[in-house]
N, C-alpha and C positions, 0 to 999 in steps of 0.2 A: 504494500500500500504506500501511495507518494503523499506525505504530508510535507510540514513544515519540519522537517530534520534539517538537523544542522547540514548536512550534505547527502546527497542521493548518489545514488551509482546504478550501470544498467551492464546487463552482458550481452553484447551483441557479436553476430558473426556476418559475413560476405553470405550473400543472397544464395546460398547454395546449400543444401543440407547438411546440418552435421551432427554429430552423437550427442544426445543429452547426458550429461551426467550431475548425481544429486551434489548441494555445495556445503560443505562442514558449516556446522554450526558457529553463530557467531559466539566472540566472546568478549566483555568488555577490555581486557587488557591487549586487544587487536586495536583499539581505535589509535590511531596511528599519529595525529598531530591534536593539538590544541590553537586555535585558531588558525586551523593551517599549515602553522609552523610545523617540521617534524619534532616528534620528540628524540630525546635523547637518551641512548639501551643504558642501562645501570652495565649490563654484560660487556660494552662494549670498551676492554682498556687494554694493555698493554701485550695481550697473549690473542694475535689473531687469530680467528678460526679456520681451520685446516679447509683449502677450495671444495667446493662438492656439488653434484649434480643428482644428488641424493636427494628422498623427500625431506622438507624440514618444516619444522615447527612455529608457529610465532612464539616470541620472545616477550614477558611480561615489559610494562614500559612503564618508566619513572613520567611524570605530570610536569613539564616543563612550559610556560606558559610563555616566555620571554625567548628572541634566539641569542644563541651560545655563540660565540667564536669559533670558528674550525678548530681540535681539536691537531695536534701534533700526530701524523700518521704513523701510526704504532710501525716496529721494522716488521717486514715483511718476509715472509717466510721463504724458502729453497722452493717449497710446495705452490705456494700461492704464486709467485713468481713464474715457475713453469705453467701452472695452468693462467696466469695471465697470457705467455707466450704462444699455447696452444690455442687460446680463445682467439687471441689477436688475428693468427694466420686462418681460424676459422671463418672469421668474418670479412679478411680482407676482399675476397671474391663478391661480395655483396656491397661493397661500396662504390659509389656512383663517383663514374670517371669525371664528370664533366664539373667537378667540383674541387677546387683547389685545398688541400689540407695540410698539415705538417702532421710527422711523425716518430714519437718519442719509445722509448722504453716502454710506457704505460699504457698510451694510448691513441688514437687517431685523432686529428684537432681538426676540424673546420670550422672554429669560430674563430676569423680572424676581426680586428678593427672594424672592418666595413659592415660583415656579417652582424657584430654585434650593436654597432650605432645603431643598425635599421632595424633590427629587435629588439631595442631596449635592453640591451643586458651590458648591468656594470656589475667589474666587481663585489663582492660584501664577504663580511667576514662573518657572519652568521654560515649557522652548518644546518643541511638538509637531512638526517637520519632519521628513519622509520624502520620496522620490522614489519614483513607481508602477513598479512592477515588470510584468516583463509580462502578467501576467492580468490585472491593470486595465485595461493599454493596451488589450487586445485590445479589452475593452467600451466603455472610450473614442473608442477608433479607429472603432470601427463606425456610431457616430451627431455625425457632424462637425456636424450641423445641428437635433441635437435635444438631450436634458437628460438627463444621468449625474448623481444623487445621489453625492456623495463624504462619506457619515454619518460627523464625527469625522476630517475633514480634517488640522487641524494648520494649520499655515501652510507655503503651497504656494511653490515655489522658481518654477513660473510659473503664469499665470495663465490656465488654458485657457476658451475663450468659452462651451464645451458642459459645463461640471463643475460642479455646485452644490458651494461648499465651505460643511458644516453644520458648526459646530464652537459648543463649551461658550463658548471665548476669540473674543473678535473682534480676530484678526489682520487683517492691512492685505489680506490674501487671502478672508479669512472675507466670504460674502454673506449667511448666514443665522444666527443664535448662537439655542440652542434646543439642548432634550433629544433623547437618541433616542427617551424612553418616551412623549413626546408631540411628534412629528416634527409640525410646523407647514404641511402640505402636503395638498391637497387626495388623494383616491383616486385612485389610477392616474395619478399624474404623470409617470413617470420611464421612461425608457428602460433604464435600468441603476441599479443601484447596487452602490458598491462601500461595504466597511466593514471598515476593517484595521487589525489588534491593538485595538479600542474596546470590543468588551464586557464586555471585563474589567474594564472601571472604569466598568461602567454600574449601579446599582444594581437595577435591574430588567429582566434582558438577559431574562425570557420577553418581559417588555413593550415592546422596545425591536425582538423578532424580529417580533410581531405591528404594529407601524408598520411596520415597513420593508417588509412582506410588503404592509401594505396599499398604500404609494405606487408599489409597482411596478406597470409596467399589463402588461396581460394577454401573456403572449412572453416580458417582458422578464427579463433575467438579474441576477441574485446573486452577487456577489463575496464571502466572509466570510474572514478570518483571525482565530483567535482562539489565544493559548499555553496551550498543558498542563505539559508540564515546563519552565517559567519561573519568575524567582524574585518575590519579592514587589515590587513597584515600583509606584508613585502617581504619577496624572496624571488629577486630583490623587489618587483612590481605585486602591484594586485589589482589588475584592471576589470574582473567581471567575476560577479557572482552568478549561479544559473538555476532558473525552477529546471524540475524535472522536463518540463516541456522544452525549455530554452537546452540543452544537453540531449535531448533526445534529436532536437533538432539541428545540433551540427553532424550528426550522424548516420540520419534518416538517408539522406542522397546515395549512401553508400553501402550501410551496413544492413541485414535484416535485425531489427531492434529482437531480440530472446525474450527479456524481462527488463523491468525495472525496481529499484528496492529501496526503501530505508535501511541501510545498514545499521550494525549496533552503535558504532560510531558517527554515524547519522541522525539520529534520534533526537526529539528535540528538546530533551534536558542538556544537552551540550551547546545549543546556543543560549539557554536560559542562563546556565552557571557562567559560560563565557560572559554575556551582557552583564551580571551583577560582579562579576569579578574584575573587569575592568574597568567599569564603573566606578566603584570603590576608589580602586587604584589610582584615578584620577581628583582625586577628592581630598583637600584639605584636613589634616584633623581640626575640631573637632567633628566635622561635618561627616568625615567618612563612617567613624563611630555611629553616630545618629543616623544616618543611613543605610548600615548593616544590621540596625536594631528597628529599622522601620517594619511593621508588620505587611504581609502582601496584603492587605487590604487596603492599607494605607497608600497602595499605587493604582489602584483602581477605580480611583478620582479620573474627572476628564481631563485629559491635560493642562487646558487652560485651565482650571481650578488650582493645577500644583505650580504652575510654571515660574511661581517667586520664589518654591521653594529652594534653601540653599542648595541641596543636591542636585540641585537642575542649575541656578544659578555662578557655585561655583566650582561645576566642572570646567575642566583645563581647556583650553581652545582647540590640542593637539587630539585631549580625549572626542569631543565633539565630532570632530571631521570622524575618528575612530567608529565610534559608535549610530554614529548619524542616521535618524530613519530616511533625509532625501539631504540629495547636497543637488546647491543651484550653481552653472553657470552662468556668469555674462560676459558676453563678446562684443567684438567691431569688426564689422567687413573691412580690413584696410583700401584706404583709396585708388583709384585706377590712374597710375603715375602716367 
């Protein structure tokens, strides 16, 4: 059922039949970012885990509400290193000639200067980690010996042999750094792909549905998450939120829609405790005080009845924009020189 959760997801596949199979249950220690942001693994420090193409588990996650610094990349194992090496030559046959890249030790670059002005993508020292929840796994799990797109990875807590990680940052996990509006990958490469919480900070999410539609090959399934009722959060952008319908429909042209779902990490006590948690946060004492102790009834005035009250009045100007139910522009047509 599509309500107001905090974010929706759907699974979809290429207009062609393909095997249903049932999706593990959710669990709440899957919901994977707090506004967005990824969280950050308690598991993930100094001992990395061994590459693998094994099934695996989600990983319980620490409640990080704020982003972290990229985190110093733990040394890298004999193990991990080679199966870097072996992913890399796996992939290289799939990457599109007509695209200029550099290439390192770690990984494939095609974001250069040019690439990224016209996407919007700067630098930031904030870090992207999540653990896959189970609708990933499921797609994962399925093709131990073949290639899962992970569009907008993050930096991964392990290193699996069958996951292409695409990402903006080239993390010590990162195999490919490139946009989603022009995914750097031949037609019909992938087996799956997965893409969770990313479009929101994509500048051109029509263009980024038509890639990803293109590299799936024929069968292959769709993973999307994307938040609706979420607050405003940069990694490094956040240009669109989307109802279910606005998300079904960058993908309609291309994909046959399966389903669509409230995930558990979708649900919409995670935009409820986001909205009063930042709220707060933004709020003077004594005022935050007396607005953590306000009962819900007490907000169920009509707006205009509360709107002198301090908690409205002196929240932060930064918080505002943050949490804003509409934000206005105004413009000028420049003159015709």
């Amino acid at each position: 059922m599509i309500g107001i959760g905090a974010a929706t997801a759907f699974i979809a596949a290429p207009a062609t039949p393909v095997e249903s199979a049932a999706v593990a249950a959710e669990d709440h220690r899957n919901s994977r970012r707090v506004m967005g942001r990824d969280l950050e693994e308690k598991e993930f420090g100094a001992t990395e885990p061994e590459p693998s193409a094994r099934s695996v588990n989600p990983a319980p996650q620490s409640l990080e509400i704020e982003p972290r610094p990229v985190p110093p990349a733990p040394p890298k194992s004999p193990a991990m290193l080679s199966a870097k090496r072996s992913k890399l030559e796996k992939i290289r046959p799939l990457l599109r000639t007509d695209l200029p890249f550099t290439e390192t030790p770690g990984c494939f670059n095609f974001l250069d200067a040019a690439l990224a002005e016209k996407h919007g993508v700067f630098e930031t020292e904030n870090v992207s980690q999540h653990s896959y929840d189970p609708h990933a796994l499921q797609i994962i799990n399925r093709f131990p010996e073949g290639l899962i797109l992970d569009c907008g990875a993050g930096k991964r807590a392990e290193y699996l042999t069958n996951v292409v990680n695409f990402e903006i940052v080239p993390y010590d996990t990162t195999d490919v750094v490139g946009v989603a509006e022009e995914l750097p990958f031949a037609d019909a490469s992938f087996d799956g792909v997965v893409c969770l919480n990313v479009l929101e900070h994509v500048k051109n999410p029509f263009q980024a549905a038509k890639e990803i539609s293109r590299v799936l090959k024929p069968g292959a399934q769709l993973y999307c998450v994307v938040p609706f009722l979420q607050l405003r959060h940069g990694f490094p952008n956040h240009y669109y939120n989307m109802t279910a319908e606005g998300l079904k429909n960058l993908f309609d042209p291309y994909l046959k829609i399966d389903s669509q779902e409230v995930i558990a990490s979708g649900l919409p006590i995670w935009s409820l405790w986001l909205l009063i948690m930042h709220w707060a946060a933004g709020l003077p004492e004594p005022t935050k005080s007396e607005f953590l102790n306000l009962k819900l009834s007490d907000l169920m005035h009509h707006p205009v009845a509360i709107m002198n009250q301090d908690f409205v009045t002196k929240l932060s100007a930064d918080k505002n924009f943050e949490l804003a139910s509409t934000t206005a522009l105004f413009a000028t047509k420049p003159p015709v020189l």
